[in-house]
C-alpha positions in Angstrom: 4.7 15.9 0.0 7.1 14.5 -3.2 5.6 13.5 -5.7 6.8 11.4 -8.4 4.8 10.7 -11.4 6.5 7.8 -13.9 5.2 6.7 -17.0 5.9 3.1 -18.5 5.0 2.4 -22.2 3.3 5.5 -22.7 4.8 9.7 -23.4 4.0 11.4 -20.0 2.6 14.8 -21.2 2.6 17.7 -18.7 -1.3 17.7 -18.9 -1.1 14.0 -17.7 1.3 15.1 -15.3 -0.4 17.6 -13.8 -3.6 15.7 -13.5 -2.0 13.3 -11.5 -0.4 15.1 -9.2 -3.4 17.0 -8.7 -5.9 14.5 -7.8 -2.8 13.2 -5.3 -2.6 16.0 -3.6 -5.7 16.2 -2.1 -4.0 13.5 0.3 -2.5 16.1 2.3 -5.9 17.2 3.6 -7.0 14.3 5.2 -3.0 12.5 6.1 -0.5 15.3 6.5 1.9 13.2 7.3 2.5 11.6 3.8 6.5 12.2 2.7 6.2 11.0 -0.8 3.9 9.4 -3.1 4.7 7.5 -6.5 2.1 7.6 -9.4 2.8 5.2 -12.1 1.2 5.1 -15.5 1.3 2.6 -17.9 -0.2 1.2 -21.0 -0.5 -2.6 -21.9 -2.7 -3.4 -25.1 -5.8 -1.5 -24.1 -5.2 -2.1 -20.0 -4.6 1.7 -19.0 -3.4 1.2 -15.1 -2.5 3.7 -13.0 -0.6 2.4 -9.5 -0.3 4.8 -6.5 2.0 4.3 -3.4 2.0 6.4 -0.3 4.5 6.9 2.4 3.6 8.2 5.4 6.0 7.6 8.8 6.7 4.0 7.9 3.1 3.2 6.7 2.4 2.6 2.7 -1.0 2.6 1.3 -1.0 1.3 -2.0 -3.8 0.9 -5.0 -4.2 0.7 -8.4 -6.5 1.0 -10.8 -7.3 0.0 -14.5 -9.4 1.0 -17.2 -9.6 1.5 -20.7 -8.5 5.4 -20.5 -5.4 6.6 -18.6 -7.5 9.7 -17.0 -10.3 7.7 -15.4 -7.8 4.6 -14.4 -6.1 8.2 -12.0 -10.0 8.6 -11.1 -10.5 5.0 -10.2 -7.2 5.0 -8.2 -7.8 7.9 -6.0 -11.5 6.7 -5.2 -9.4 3.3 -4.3 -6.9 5.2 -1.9 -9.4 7.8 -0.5 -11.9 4.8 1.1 -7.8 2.8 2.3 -6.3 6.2 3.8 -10.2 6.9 6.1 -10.0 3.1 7.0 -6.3 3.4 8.0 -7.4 7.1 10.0 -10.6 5.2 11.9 -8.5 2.0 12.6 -5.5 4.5 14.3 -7.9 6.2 16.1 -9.7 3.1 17.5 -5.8 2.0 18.5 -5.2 5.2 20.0 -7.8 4.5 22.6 -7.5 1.2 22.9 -3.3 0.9 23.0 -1.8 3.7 22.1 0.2 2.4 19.2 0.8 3.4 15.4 1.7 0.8 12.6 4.2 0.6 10.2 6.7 -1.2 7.4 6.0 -2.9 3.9 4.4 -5.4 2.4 6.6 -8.2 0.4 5.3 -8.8 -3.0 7.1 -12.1 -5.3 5.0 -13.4 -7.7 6.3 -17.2 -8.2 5.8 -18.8 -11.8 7.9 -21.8 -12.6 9.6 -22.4 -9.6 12.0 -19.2 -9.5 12.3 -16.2 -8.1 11.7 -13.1 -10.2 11.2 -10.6 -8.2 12.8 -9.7 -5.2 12.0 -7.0 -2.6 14.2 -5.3 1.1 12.3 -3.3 3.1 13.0 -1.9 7.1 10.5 -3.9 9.1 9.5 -2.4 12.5 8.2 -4.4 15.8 4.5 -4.5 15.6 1.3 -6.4 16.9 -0.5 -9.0 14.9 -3.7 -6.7 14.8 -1.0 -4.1 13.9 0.2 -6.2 11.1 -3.4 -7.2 10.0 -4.4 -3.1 9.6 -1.1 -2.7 7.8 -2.0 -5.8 5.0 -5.5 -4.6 4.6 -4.0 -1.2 3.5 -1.4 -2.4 1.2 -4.5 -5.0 0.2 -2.4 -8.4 -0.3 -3.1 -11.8 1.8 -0.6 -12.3 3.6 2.5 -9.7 5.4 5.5 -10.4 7.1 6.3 -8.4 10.4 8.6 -8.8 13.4 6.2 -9.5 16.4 7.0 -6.6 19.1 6.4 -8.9 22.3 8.7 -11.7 20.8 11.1 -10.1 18.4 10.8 -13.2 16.0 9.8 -13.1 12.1 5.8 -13.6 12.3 3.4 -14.0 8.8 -0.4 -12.6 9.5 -2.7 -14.1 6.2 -6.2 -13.5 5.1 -8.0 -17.2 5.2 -10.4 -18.3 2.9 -13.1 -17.5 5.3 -13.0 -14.4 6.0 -10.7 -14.4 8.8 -7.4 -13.9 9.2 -4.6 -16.5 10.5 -0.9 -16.1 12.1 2.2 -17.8 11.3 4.6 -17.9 14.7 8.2 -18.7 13.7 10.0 -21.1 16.3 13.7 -21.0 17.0 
């Protein structure tokens, strides 16, 4: 597994380092699949946040966590990840008995404030199933993710209602 540890408004000792990449490789024993996992640290006021993404064939698991020390915001983001990665393993096994499929591709994340776009984001996405799509938004832990439906082949949105539930958006040529 690569992994690649950045720091943003704060020096990145070695000992900071280190920890990180660490507590991130304990990943491996449970997913050995994961290709590469980025760690960032930053420091905002007295926010310490540390933001963890993991790639693992087409699949990202992302958390992040924030405190007011940079060691125990790495503590509170590996808790985060280790409960995400054995949800992701117990749904994949329920869908291997049940389908037979595996999931796959990336959230889009644009925060809008005043009417334009400030951020904006490409990724690959693969055909999937809406319970396929649900699984993968849980794990990236946003409302709403944009996949191409495998039966179809058109753009679909899956969203977390207010309820509870969850609700699909079918795009019509």
């Amino acid at each position: 597994m690569n992994i690649i540890v950045n720091g943003r408004h704060l020096d990145l000792t070695p000992a900071l380092k280190d920890y990180a990449e660490e507590k991130i490789k304990k990943f491996e024993r449970y997913f050995s699949n994961i290709t590469e996992a980025i760690v960032t640290l930053s420091i905002e006021k007295y926010r310490h946040k540390a933001e963890v993404l993991l790639k693992a064939n087409g699949v990202l698991i992302q958390a992040e966590g924030i405190t007011g020390e940079i060691y125990s915001s790495i503590d509170e983001v590996v808790e985060k990840l280790d409960r995400q990665v054995k949800r992701y393993k117990e749904k994949l096994v329920s869908h291997r008995k049940g389908e037979g499929k595996s999931a796959g591709v990336l959230s889009q994340k644009s925060p809008v404030e005043t009417g334009r776009i400030i951020k904006r984001k490409r990724f690959d996405m693969k055909p999937m199933g809406p319970d396929e799509a649900v699984m993968q938004m849980e794990l990236l832990d946003k409302d709403f993710f944009v996949f191409t439906n495998e039966v179809s082949g058109d753009i679909n949105v899956v969203y977390r209602r207010r309820d509870g539930n969850f609700g699909l958006i079918e795009a019509v040529k």
